[in-house]
Structure formats: C-alpha cells, structure tokens
mmCIF entry with sequence, helices, sheets and N, C-alpha, C, O atoms, coordinates in Angstrom:
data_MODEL
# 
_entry.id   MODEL 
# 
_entity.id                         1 
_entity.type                       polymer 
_entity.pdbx_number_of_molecules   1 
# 
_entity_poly.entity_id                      1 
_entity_poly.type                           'polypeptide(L)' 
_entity_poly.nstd_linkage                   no 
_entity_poly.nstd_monomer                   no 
_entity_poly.pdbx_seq_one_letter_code       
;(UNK)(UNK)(UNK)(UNK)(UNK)(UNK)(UNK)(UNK)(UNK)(UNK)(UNK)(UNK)(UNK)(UNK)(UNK)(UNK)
(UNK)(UNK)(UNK)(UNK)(UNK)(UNK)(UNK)(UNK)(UNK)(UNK)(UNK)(UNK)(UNK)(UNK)(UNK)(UNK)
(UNK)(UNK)(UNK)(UNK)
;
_entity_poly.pdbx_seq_one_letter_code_can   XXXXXXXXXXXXXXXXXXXXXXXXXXXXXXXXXXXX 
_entity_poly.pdbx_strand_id                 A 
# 
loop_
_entity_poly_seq.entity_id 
_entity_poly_seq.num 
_entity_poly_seq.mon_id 
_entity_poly_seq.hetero 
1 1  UNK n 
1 2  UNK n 
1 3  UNK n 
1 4  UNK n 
1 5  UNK n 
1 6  UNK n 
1 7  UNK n 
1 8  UNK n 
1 9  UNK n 
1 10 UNK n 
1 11 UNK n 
1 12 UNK n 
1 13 UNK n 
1 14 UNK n 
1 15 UNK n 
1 16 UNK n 
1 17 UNK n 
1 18 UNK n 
1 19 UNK n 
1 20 UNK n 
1 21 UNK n 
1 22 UNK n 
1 23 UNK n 
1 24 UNK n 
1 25 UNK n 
1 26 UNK n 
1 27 UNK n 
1 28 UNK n 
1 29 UNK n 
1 30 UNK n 
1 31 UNK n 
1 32 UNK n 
1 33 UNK n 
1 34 UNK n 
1 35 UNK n 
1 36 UNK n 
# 
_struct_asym.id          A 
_struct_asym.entity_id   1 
# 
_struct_conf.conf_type_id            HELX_P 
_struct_conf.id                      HELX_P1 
_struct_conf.pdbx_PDB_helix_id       AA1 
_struct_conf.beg_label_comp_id       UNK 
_struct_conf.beg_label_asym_id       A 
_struct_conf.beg_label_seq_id        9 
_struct_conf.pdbx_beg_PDB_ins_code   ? 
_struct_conf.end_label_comp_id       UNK 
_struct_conf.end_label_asym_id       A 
_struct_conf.end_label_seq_id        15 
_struct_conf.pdbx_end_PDB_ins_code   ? 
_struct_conf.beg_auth_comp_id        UNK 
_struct_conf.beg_auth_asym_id        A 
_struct_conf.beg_auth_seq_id         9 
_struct_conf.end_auth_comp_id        UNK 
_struct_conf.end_auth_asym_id        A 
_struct_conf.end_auth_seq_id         15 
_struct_conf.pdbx_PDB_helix_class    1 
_struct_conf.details                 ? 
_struct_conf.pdbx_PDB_helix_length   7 
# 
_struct_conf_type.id          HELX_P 
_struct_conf_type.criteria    ? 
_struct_conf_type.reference   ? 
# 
_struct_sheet.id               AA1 
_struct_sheet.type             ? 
_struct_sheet.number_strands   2 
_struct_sheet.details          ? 
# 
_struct_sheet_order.sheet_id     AA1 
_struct_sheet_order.range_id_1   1 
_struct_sheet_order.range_id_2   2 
_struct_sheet_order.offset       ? 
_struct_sheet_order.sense        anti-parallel 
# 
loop_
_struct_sheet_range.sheet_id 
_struct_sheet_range.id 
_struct_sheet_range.beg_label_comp_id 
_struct_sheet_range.beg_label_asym_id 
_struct_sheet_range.beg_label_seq_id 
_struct_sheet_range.pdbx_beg_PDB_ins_code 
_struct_sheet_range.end_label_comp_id 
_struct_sheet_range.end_label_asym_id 
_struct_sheet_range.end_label_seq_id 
_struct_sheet_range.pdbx_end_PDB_ins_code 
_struct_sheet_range.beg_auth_comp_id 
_struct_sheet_range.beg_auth_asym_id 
_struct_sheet_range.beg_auth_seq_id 
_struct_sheet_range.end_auth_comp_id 
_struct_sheet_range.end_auth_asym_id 
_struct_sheet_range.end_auth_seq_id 
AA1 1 UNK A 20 ? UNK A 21 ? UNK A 20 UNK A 21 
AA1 2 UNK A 31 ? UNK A 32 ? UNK A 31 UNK A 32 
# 
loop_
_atom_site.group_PDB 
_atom_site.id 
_atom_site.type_symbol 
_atom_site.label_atom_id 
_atom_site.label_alt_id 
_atom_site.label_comp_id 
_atom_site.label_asym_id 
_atom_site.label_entity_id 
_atom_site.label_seq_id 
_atom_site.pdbx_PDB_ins_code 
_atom_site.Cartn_x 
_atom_site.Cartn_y 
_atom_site.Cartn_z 
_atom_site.occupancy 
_atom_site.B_iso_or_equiv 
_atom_site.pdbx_formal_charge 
_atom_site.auth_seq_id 
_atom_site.auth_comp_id 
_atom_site.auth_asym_id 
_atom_site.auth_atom_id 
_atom_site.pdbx_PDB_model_num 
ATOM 1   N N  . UNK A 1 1  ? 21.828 125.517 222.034 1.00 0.00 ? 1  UNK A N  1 
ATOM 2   C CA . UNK A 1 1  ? 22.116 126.816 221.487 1.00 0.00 ? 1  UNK A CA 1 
ATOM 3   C C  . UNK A 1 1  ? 23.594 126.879 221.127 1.00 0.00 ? 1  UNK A C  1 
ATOM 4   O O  . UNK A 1 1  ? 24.471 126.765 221.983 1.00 0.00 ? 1  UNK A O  1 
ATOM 5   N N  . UNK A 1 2  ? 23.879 127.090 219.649 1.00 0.00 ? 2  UNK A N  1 
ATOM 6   C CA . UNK A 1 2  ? 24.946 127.707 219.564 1.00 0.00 ? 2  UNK A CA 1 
ATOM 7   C C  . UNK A 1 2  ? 25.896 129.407 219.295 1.00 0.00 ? 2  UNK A C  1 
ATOM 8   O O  . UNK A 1 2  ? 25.737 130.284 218.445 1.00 0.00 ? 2  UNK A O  1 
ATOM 9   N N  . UNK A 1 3  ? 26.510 129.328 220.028 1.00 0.00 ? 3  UNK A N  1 
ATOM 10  C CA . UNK A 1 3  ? 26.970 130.662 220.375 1.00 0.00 ? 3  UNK A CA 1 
ATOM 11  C C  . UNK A 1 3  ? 28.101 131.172 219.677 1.00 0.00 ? 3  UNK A C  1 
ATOM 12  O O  . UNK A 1 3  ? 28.536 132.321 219.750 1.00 0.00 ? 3  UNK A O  1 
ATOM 13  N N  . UNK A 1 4  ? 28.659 129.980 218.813 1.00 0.00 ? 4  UNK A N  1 
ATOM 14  C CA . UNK A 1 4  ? 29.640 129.631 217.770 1.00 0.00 ? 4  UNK A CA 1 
ATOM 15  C C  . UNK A 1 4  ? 30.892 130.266 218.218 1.00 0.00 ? 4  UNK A C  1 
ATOM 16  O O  . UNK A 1 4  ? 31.793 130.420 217.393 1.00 0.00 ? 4  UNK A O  1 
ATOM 17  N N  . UNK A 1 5  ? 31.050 130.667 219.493 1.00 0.00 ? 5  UNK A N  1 
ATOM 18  C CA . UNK A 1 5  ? 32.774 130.142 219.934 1.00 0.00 ? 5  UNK A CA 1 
ATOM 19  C C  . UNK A 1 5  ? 32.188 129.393 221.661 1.00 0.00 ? 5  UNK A C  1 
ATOM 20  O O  . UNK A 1 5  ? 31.037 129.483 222.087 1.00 0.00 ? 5  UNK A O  1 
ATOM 21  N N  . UNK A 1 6  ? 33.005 128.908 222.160 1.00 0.00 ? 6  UNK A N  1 
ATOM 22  C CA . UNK A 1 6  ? 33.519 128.039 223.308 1.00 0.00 ? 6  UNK A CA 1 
ATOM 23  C C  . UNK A 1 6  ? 33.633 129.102 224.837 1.00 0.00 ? 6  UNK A C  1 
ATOM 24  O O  . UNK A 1 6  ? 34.259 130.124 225.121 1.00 0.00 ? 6  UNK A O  1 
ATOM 25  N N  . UNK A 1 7  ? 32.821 128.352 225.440 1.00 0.00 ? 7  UNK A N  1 
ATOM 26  C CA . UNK A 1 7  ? 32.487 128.904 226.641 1.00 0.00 ? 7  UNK A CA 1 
ATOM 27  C C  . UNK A 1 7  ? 32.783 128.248 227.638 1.00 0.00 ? 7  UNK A C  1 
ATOM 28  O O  . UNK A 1 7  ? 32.247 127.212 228.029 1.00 0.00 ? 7  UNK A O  1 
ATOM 29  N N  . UNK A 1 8  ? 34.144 129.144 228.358 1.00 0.00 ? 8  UNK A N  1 
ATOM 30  C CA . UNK A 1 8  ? 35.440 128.236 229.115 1.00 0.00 ? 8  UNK A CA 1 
ATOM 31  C C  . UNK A 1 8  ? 34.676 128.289 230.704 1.00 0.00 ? 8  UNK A C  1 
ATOM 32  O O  . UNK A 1 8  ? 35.028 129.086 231.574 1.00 0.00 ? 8  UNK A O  1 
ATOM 33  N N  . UNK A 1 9  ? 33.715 127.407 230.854 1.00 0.00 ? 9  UNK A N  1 
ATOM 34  C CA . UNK A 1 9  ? 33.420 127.369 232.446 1.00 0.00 ? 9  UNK A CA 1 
ATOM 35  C C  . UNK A 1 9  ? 34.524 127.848 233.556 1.00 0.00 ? 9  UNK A C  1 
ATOM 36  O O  . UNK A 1 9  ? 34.499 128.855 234.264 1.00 0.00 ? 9  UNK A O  1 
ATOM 37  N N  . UNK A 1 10 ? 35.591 126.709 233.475 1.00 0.00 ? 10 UNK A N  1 
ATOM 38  C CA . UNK A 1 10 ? 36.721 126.853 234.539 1.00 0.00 ? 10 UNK A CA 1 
ATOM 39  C C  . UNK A 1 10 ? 36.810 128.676 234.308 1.00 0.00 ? 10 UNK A C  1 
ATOM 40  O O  . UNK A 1 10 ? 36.320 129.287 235.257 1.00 0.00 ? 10 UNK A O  1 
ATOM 41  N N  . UNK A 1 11 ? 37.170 129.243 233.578 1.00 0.00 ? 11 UNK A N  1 
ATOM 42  C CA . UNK A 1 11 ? 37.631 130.794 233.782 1.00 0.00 ? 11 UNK A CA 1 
ATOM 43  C C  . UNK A 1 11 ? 36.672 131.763 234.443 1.00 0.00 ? 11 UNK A C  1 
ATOM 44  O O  . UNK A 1 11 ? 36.905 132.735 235.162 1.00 0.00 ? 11 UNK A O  1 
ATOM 45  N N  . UNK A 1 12 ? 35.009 131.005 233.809 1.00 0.00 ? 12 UNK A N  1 
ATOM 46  C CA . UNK A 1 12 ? 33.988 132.162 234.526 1.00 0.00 ? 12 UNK A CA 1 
ATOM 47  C C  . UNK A 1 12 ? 34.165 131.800 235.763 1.00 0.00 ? 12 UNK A C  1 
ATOM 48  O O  . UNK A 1 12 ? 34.656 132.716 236.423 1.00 0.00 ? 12 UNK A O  1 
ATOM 49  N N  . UNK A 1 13 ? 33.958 130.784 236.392 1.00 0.00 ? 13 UNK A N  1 
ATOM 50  C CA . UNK A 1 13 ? 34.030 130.939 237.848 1.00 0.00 ? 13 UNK A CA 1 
ATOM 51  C C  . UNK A 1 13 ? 35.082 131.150 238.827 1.00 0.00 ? 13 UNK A C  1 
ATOM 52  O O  . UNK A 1 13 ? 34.970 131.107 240.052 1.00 0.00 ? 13 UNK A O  1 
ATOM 53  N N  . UNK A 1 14 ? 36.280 131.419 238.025 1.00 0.00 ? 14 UNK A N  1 
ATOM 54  C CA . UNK A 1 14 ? 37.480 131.766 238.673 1.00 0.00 ? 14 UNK A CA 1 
ATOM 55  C C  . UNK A 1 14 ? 37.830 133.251 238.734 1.00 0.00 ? 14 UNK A C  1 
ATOM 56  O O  . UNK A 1 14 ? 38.639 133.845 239.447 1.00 0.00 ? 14 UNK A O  1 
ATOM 57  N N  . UNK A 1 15 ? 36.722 133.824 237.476 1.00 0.00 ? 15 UNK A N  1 
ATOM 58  C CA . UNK A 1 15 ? 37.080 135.227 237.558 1.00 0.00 ? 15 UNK A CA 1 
ATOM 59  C C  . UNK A 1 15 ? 35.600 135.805 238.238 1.00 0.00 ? 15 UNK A C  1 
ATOM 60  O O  . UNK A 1 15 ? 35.533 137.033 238.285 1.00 0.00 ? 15 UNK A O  1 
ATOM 61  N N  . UNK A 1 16 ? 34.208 134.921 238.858 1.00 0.00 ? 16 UNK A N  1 
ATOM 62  C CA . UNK A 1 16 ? 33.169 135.384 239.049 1.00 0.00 ? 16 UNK A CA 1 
ATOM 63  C C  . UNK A 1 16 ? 32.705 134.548 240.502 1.00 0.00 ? 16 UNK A C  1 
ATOM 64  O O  . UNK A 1 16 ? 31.520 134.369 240.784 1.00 0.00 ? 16 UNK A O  1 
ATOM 65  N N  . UNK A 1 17 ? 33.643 134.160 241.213 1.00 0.00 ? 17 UNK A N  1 
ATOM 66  C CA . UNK A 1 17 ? 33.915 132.812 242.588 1.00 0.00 ? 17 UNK A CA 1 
ATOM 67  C C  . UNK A 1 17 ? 32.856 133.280 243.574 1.00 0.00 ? 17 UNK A C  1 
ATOM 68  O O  . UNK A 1 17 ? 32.467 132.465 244.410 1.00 0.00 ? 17 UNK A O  1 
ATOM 69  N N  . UNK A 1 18 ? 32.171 134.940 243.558 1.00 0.00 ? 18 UNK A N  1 
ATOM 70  C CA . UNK A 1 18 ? 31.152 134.676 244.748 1.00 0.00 ? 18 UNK A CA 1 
ATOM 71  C C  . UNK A 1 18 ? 29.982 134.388 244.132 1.00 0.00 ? 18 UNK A C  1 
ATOM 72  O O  . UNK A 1 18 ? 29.170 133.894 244.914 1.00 0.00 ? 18 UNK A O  1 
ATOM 73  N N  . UNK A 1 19 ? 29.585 134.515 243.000 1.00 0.00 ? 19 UNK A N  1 
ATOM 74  C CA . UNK A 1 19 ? 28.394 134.685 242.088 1.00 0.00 ? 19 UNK A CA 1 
ATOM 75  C C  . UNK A 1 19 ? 28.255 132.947 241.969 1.00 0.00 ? 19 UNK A C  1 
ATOM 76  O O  . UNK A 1 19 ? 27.271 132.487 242.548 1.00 0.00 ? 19 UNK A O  1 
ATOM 77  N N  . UNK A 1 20 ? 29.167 131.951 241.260 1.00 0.00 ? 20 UNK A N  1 
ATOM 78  C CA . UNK A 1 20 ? 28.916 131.166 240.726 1.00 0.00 ? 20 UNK A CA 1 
ATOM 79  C C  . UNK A 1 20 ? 29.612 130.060 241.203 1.00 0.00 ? 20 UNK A C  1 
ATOM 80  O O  . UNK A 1 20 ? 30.749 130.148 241.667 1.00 0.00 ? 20 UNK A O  1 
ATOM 81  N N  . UNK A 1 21 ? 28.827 128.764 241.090 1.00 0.00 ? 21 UNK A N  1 
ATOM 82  C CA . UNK A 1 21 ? 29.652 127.468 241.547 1.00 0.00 ? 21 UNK A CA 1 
ATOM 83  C C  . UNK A 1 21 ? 29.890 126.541 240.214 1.00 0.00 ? 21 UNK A C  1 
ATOM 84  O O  . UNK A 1 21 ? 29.170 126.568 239.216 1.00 0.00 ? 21 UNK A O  1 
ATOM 85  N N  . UNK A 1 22 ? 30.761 125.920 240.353 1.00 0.00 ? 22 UNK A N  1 
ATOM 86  C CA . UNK A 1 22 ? 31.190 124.682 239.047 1.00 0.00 ? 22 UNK A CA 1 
ATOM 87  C C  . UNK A 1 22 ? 31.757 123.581 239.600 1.00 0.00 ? 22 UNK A C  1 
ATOM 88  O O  . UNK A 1 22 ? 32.677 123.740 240.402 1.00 0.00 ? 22 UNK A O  1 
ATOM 89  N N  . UNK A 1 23 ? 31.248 122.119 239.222 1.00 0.00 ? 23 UNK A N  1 
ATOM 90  C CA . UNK A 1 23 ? 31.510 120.929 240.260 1.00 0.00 ? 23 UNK A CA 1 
ATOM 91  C C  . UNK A 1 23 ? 31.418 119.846 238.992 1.00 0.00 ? 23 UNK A C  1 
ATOM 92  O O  . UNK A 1 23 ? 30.565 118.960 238.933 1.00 0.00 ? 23 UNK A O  1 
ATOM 93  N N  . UNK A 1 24 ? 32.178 120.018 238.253 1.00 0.00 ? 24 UNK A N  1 
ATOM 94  C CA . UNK A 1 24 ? 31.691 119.115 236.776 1.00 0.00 ? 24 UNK A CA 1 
ATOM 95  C C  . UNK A 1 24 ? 31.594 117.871 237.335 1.00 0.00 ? 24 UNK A C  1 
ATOM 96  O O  . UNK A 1 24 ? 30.702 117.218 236.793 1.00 0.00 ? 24 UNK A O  1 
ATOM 97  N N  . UNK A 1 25 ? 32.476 116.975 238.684 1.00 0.00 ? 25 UNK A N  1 
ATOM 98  C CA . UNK A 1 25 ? 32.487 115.804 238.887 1.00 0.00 ? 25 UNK A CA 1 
ATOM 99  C C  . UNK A 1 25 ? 30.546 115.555 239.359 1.00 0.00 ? 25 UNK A C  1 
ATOM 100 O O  . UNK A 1 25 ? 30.300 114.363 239.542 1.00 0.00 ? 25 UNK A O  1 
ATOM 101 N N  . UNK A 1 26 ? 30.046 115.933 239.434 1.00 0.00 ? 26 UNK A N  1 
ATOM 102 C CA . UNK A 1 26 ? 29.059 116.100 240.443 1.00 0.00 ? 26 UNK A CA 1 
ATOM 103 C C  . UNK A 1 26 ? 27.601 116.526 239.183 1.00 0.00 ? 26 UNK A C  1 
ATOM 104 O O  . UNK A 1 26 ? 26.516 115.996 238.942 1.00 0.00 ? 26 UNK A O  1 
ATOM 105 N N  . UNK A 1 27 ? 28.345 117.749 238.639 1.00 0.00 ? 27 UNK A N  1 
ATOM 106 C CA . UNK A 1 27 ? 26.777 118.236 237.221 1.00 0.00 ? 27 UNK A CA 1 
ATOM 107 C C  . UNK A 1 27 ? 28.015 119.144 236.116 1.00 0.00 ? 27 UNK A C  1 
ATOM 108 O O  . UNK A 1 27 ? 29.120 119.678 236.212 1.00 0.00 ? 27 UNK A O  1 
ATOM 109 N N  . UNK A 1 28 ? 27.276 118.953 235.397 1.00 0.00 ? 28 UNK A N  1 
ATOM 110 C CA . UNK A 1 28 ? 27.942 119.486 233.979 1.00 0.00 ? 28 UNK A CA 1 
ATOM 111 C C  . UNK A 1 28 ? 27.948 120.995 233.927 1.00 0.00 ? 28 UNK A C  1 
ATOM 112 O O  . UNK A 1 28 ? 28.589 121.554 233.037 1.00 0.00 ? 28 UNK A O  1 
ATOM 113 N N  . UNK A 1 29 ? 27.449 121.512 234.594 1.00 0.00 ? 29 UNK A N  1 
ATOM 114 C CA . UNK A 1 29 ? 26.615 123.058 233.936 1.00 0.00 ? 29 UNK A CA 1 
ATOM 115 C C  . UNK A 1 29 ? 27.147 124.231 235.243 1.00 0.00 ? 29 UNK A C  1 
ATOM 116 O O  . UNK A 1 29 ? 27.124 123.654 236.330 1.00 0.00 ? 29 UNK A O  1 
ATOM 117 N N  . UNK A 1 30 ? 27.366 124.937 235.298 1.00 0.00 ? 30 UNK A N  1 
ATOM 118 C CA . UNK A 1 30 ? 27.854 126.354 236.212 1.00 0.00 ? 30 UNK A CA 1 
ATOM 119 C C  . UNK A 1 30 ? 26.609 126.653 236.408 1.00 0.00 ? 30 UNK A C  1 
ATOM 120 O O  . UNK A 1 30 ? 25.790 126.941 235.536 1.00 0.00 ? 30 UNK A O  1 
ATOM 121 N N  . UNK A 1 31 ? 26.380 126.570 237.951 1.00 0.00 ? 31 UNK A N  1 
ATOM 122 C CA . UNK A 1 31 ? 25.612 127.822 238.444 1.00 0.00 ? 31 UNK A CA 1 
ATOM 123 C C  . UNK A 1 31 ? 26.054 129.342 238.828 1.00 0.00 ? 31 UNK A C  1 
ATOM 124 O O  . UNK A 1 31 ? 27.168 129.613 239.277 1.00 0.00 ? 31 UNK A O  1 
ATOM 125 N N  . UNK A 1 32 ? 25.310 130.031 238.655 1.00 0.00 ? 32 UNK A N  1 
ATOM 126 C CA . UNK A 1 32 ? 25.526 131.280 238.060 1.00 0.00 ? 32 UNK A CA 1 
ATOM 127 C C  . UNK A 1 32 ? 24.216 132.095 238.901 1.00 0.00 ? 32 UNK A C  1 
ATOM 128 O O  . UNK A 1 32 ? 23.100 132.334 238.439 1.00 0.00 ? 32 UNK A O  1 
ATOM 129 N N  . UNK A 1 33 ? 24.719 132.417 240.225 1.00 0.00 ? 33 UNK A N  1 
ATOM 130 C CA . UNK A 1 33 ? 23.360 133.027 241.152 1.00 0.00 ? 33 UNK A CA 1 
ATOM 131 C C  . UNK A 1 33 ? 23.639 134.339 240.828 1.00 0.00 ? 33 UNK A C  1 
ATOM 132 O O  . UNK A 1 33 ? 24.764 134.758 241.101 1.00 0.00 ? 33 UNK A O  1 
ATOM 133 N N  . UNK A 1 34 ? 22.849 135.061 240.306 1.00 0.00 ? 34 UNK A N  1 
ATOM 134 C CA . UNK A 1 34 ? 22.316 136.513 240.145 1.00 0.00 ? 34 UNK A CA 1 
ATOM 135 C C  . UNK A 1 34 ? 21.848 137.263 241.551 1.00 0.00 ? 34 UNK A C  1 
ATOM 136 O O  . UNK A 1 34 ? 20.917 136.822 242.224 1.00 0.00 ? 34 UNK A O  1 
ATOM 137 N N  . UNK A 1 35 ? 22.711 138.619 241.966 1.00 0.00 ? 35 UNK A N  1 
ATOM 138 C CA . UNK A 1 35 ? 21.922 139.304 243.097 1.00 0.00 ? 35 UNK A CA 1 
ATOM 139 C C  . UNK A 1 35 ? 21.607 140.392 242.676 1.00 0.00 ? 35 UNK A C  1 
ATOM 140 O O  . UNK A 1 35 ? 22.186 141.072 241.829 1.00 0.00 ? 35 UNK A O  1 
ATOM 141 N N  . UNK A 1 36 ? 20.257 140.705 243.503 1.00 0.00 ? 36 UNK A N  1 
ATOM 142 C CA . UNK A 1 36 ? 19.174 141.631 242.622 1.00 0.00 ? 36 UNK A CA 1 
ATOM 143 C C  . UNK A 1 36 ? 19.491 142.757 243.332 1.00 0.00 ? 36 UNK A C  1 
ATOM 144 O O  . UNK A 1 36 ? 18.937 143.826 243.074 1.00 0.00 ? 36 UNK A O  1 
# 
C-alpha cells in the first residue's frame, strides 16, 4: 500500500511507547497494540 508520503516508525513509537513496540534488528514492522 501506498500512502504516498513516508511513515517515520522511530517517531511513532517514541511519541506512542506504551501502545507500541519497534525492534527493526529483530522484524521490520511496529507493533501497534490497540486497548479496547
């Protein structure tokens, strides 16, 4: 999917740190846990 601008991982999870984890050495992709 393109979203046609750039989607800065490092910033979401620095501005979203209880919600989401990012470990690029490890997986490419941000998890992003949703609480209901």
């Amino acid at each position: 999917c393109d979203v046609k601008f750039p989607i800065r991982l490092e910033g979401l999870v620095l501005t979203h740190q209880q919600f989401s984890s990012y470990e690029p050495e490890l997986f490419p992709g941000l998890i992003y846990r949703m609480i209901k």
